[in-house]
VOBA-1610 file (N, C-alpha, C; in pm, whole numbers, padded with zeros to 5 digits, always signed):
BEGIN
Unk-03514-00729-02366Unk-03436-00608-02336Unk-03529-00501-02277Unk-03504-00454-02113Unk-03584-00336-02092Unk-03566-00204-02081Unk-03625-00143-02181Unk-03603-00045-02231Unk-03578+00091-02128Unk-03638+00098-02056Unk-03652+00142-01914Unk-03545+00139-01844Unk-03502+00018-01839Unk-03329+00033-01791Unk-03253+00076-01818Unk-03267+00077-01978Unk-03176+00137-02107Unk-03151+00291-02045Unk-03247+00367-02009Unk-03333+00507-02008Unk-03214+00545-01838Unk-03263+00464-01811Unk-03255+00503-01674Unk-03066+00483-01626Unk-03019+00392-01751Unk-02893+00414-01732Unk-02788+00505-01780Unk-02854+00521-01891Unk-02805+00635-02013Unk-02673+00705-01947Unk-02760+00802-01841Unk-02721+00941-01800Unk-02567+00894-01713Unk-02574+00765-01643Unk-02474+00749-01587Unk-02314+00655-01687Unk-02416+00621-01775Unk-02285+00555-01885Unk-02235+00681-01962Unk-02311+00812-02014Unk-02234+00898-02103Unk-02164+00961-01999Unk-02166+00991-01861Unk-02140+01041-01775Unk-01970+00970-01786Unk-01961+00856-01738Unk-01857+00764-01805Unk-01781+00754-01929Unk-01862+00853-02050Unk-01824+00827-02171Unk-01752+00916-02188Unk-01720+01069-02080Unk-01668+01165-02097Unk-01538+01114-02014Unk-01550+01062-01918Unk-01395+00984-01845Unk-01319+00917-01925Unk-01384+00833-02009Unk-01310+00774-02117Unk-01252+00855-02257Unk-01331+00923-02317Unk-01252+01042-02390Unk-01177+01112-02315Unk-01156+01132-02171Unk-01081+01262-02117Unk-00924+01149-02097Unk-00918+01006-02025Unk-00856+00974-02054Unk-00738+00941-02186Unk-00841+00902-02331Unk-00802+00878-02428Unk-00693+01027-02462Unk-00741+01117-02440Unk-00741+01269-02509Unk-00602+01317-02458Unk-00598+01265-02338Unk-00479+01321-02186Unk-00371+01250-02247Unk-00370+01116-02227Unk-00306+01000-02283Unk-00235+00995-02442Unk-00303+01033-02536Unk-00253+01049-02675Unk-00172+01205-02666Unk-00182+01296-02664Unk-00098+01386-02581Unk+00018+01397-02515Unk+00005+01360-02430Unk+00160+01304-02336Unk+00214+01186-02395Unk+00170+01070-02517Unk+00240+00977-02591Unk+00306+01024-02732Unk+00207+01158-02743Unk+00303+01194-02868Unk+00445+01266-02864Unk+00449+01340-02703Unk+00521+01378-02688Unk+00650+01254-02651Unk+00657+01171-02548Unk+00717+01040-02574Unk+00764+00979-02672Unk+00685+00942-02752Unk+00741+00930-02879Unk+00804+01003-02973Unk+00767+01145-02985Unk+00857+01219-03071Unk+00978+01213-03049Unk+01022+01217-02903Unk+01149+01288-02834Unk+01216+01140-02807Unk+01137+00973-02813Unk+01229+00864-02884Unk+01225+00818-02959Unk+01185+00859-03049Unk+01218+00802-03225Unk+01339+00922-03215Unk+01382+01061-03209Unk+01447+01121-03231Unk+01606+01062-03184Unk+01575+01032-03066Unk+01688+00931-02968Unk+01718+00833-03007Unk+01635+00793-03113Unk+01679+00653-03153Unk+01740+00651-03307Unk+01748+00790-03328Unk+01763+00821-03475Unk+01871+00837-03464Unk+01914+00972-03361Unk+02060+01011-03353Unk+02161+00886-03314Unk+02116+00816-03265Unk+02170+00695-03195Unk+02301+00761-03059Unk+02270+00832-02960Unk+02313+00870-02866Unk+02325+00743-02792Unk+02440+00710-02739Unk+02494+00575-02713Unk+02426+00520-02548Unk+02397+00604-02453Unk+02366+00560-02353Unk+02185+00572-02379Unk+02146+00671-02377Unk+02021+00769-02431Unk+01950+00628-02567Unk+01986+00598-02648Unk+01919+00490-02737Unk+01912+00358-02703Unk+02047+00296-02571Unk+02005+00205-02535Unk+01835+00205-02424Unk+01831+00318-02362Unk+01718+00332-02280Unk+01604+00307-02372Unk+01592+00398-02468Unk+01514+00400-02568Unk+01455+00322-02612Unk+01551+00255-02693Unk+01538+00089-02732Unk+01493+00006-02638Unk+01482+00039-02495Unk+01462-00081-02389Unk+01341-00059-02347Unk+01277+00028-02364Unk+01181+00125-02333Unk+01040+00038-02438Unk+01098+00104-02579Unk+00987+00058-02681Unk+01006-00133-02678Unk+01140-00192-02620Unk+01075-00299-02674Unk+01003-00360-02522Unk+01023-00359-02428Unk+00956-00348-02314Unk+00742-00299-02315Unk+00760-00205-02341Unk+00627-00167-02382Unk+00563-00229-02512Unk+00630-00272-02647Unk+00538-00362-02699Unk+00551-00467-02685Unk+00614-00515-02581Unk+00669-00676-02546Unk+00636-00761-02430Unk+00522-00676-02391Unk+00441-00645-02267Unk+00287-00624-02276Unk+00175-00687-02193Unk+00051-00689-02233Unk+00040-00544-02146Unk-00034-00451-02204Unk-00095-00305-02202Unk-00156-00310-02018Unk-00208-00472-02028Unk-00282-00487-01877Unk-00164-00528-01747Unk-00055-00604-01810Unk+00032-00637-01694Unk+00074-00503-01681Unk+00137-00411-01739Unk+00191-00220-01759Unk+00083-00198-01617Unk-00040-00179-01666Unk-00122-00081-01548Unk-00153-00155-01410Unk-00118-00303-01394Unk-00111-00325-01289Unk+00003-00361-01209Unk+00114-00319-01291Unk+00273-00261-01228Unk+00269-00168-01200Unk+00247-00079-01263Unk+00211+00088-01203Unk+00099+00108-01120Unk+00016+00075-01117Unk-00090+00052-01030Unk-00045-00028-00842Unk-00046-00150-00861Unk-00078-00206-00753Unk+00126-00237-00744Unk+00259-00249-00831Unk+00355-00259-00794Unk+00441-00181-00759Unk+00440-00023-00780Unk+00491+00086-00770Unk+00466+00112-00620Unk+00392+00080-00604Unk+00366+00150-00410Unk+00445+00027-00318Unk+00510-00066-00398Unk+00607-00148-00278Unk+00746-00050-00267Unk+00796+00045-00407Unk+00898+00129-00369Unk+00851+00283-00392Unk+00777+00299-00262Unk+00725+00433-00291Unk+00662+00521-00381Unk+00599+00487-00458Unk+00521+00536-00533Unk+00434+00502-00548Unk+00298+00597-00528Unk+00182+00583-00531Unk+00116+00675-00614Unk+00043+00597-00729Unk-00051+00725-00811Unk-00208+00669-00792Unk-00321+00734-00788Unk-00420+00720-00798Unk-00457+00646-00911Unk-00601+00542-00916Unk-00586+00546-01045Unk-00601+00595-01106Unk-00662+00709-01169Unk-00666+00777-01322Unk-00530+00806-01346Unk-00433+00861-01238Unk-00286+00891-01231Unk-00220+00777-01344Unk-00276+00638-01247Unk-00208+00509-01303Unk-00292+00489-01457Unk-00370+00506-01482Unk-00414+00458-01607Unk-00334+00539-01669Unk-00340+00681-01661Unk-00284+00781-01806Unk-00161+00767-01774Unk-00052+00759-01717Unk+00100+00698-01694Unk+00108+00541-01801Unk+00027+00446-01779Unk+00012+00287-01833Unk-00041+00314-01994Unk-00153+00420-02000Unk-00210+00431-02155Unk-00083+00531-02229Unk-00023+00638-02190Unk+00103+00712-02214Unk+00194+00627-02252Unk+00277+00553-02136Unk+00395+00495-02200Unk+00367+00368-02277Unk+00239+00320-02317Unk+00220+00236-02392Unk+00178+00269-02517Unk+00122+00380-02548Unk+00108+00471-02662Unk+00206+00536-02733Unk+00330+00583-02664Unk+00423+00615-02726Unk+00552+00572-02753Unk+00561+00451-02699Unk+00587+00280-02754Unk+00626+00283-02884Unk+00478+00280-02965Unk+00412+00263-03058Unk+00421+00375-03206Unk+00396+00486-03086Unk+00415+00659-03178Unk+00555+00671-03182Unk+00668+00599-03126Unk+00785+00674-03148Unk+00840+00603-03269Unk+00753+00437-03272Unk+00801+00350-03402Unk+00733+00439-03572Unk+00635+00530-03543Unk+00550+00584-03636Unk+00607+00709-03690Unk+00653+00757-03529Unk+00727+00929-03611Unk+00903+00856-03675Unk+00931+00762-03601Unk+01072+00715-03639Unk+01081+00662-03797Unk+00966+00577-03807Unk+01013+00590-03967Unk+00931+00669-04030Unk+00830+00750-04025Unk+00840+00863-04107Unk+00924+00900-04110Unk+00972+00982-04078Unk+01124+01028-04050Unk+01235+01010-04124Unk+01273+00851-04117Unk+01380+00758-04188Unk+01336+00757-04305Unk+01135+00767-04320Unk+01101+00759-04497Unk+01167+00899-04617Unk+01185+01006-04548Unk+01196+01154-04607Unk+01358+01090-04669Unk+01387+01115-04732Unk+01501+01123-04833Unk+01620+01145-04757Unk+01702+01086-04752Unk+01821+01170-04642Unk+01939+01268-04724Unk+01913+01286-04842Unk+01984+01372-04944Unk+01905+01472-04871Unk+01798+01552-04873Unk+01748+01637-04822Unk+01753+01730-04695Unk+01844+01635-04614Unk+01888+01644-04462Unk+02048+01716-04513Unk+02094+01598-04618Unk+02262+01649-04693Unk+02239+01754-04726Unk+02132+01805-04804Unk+02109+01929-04868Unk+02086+02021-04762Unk+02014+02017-04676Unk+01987+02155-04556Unk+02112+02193-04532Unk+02151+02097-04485Unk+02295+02121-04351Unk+02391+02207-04465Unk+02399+02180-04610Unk+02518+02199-04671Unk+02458+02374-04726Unk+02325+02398-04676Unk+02288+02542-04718Unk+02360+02606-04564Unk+02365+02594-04502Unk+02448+02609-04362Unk+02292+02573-04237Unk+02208+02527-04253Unk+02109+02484-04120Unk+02164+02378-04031Unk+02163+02443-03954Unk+02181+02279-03853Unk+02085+02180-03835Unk+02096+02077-03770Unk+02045+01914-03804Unk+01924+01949-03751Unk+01897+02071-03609Unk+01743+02069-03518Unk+01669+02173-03651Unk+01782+02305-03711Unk+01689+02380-03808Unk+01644+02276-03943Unk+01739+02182-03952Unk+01686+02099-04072Unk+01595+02015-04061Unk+01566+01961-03943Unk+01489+01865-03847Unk+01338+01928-03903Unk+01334+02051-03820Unk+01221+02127-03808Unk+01190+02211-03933Unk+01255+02286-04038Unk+01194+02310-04137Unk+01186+02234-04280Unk+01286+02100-04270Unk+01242+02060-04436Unk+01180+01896-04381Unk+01248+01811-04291Unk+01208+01691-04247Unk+01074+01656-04195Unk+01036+01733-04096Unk+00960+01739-04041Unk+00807+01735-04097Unk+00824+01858-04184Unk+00667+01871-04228Unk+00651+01760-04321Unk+00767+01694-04379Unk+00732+01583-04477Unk+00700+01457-04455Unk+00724+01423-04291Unk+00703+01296-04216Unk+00602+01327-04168Unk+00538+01458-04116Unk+00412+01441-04079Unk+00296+01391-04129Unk+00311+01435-04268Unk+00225+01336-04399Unk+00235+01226-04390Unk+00351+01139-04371Unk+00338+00994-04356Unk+00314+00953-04222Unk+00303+01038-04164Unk+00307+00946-03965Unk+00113+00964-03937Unk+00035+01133-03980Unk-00048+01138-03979Unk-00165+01014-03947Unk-00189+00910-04026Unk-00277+00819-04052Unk-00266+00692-03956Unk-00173+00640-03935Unk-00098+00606-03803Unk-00122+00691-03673Unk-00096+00794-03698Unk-00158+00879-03565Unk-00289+00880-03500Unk-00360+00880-03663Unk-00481+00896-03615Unk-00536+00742-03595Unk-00463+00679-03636Unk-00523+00571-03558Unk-00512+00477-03438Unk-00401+00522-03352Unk-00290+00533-03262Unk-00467+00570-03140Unk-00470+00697-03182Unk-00617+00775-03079Unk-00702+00630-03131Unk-00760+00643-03188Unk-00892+00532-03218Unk-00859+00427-03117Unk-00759+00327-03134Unk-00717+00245-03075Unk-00701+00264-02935Unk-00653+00366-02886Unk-00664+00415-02722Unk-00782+00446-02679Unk-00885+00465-02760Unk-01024+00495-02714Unk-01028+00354-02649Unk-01031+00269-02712Unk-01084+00116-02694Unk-00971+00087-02560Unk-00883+00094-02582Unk-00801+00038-02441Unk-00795+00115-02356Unk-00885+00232-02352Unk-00934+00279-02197Unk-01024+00170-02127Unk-01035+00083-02208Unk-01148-00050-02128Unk-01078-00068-02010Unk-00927-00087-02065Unk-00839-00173-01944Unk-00848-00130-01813Unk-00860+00006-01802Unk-00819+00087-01659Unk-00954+00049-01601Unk-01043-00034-01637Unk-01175-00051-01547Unk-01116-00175-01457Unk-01007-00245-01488Unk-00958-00277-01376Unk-00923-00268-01253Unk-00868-00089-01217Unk-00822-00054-01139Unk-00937+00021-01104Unk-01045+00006-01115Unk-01174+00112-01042Unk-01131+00248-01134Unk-01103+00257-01212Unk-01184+00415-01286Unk-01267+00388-01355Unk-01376+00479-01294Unk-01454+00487-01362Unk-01497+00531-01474Unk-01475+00471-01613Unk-01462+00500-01727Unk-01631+00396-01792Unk-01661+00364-01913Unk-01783+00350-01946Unk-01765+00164-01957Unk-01651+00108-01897Unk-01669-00038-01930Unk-01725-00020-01805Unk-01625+00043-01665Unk-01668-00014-01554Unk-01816+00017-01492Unk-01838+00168-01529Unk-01992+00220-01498Unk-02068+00123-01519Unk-02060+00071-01674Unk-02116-00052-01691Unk-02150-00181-01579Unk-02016-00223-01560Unk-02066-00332-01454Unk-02117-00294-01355Unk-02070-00156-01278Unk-02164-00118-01195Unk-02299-00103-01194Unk-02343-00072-01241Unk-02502-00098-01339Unk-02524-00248-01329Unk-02464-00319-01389Unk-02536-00457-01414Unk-02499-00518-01263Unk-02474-00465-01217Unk-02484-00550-01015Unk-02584-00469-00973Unk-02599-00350-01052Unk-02780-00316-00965Unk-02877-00381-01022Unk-02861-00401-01177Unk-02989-00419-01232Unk-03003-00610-01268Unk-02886-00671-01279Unk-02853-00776-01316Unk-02941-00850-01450Unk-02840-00714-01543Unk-02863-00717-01658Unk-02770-00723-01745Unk-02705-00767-01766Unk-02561-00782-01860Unk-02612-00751-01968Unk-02650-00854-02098Unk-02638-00831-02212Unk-02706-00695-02208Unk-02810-00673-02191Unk-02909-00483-02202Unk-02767-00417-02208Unk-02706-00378-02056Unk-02608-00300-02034Unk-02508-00286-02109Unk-02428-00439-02175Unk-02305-00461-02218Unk-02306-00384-02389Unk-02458-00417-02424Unk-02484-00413-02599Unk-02482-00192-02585Unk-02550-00199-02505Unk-02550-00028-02476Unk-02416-00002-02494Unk-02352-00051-02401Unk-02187+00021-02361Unk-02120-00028-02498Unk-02175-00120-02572Unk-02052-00137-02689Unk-02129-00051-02793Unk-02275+00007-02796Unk-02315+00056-02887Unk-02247+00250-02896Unk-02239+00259-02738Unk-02165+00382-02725Unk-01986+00421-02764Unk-01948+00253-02749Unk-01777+00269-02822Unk-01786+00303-02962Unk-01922+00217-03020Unk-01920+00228-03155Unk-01953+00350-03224Unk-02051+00451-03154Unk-02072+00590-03223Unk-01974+00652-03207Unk-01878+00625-03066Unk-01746+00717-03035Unk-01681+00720-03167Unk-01632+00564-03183Unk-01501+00554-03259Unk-01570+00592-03389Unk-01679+00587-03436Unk-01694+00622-03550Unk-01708+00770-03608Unk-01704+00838-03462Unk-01785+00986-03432Unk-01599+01017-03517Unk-01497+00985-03391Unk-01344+01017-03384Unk-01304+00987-03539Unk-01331+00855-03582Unk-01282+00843-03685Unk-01315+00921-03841Unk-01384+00964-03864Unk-01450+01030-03904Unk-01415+01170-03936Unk-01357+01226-03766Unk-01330+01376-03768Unk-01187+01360-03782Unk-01080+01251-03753Unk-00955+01233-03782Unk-00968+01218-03913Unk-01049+01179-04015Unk-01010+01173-04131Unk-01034+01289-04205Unk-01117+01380-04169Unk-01094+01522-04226Unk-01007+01593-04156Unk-00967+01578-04042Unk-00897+01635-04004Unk-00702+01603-04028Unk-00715+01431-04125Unk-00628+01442-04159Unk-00561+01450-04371Unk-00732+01518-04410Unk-00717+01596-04540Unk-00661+01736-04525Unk-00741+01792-04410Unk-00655+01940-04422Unk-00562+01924-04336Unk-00466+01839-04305Unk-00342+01863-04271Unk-00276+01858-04396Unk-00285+01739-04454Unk-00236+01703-04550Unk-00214+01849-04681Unk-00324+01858-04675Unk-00329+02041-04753Unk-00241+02118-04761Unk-00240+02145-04607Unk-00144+02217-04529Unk-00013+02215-04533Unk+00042+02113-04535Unk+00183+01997-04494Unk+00198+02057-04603Unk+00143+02032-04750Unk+00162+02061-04881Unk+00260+02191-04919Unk+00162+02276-04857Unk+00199+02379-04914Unk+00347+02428-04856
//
């Protein structure tokens, strides 16, 4: 292993390591929002609106994450649409993330007591004021941990979009190892940098999901 290479690649893999958190970060974001707004659709059971829904989540987990970004990617521009890739990755990491998050906020959700929902409405709140002040904060406690691991997991499947040329820290990688034609050096680096990530993330999601929890409490 030369160390020297190690050195000399550094600057251009963390360089990469910030494309890949900016993806992950963009992506979990725009999936939570997705998901909130269909688990909700799928709760009320709105008759046209839940079949989409439903077709939606089972489509996206019924589907490899990699065929998604190279439909949006390379099949979307046969009917007019064209996104760049980072466009196409965070569109492919989005609706495949909140897939997933809408199955997480949906049964939290369904877990909260539904006497409690009987009870709001019958103080006179409606279903969005009951939604939002007694339901809500009590599913967040249960969806939390799932959430946070929802991000962890999208860290790692930003790998995929090194398919489509973004440059994120798998592909920097290979770029590197066609200059230096060094794989394992390069590859053990780039997995040693997923590994401080996810451990860096995981870490701060888990205090960060004690004082929610605190919080939620009170």
């Amino acid at each position: 292993m030369d160390v020297t290479i190690i050195i000399d690649s550094l600057p251009s893999l963390l360089k990469a390591t910030l494309m890949t958190i900016f993806l992950a970060a963009i992506s979990i974001l725009i999936a939570l929002v997705i998901g909130f707004f269909t688990a909700i659709i799928r709760i009320l059971k709105v008759k046209v609106l839940n079949e989409v829904a439903n077709t939606y989540v089972s489509l996206m987990r019924g589907t490899p994450l990699l065929v998604q970004i190279f439909v949006i990617y390379y099949g979307l521009p046969q009917i007019g649409i064209s996104l760049d890739p980072i466009s196409s990755g965070v569109v492919a990491l989005s609706l495949n993330a909140g897939a997933y998050l809408s199955e997480s906020f949906r049964a939290s959700i369904l877990a909260v007591d539904n006497g409690q929902m009987e009870a709001s409405m019958s103080m006179g709140m409606t279903y969005p004021q009951a939604l939002k002040r007694i339901i809500l904060p009590q599913s967040m406690r249960i969806a939390i941990p799932t959430l946070s691991n929802s991000f962890i997991v999208l860290i790692k499947d930003t790998s995929l979009v090194s398919v489509i040329t973004v440059t994120e820290l798998l592909q920097m990688s290979s770029l590197i190892i066609a200059k230096t034609f060094e794989p394992l050096t390069i590859y053990l680096v780039a997995a040693a940098i997923y590994w401080i990530l996810i451990s860096f993330f995981t870490k701060l999601l888990d205090k960060l999901e004690v004082q929610s929890s605190k919080y939620l409490v009170r």
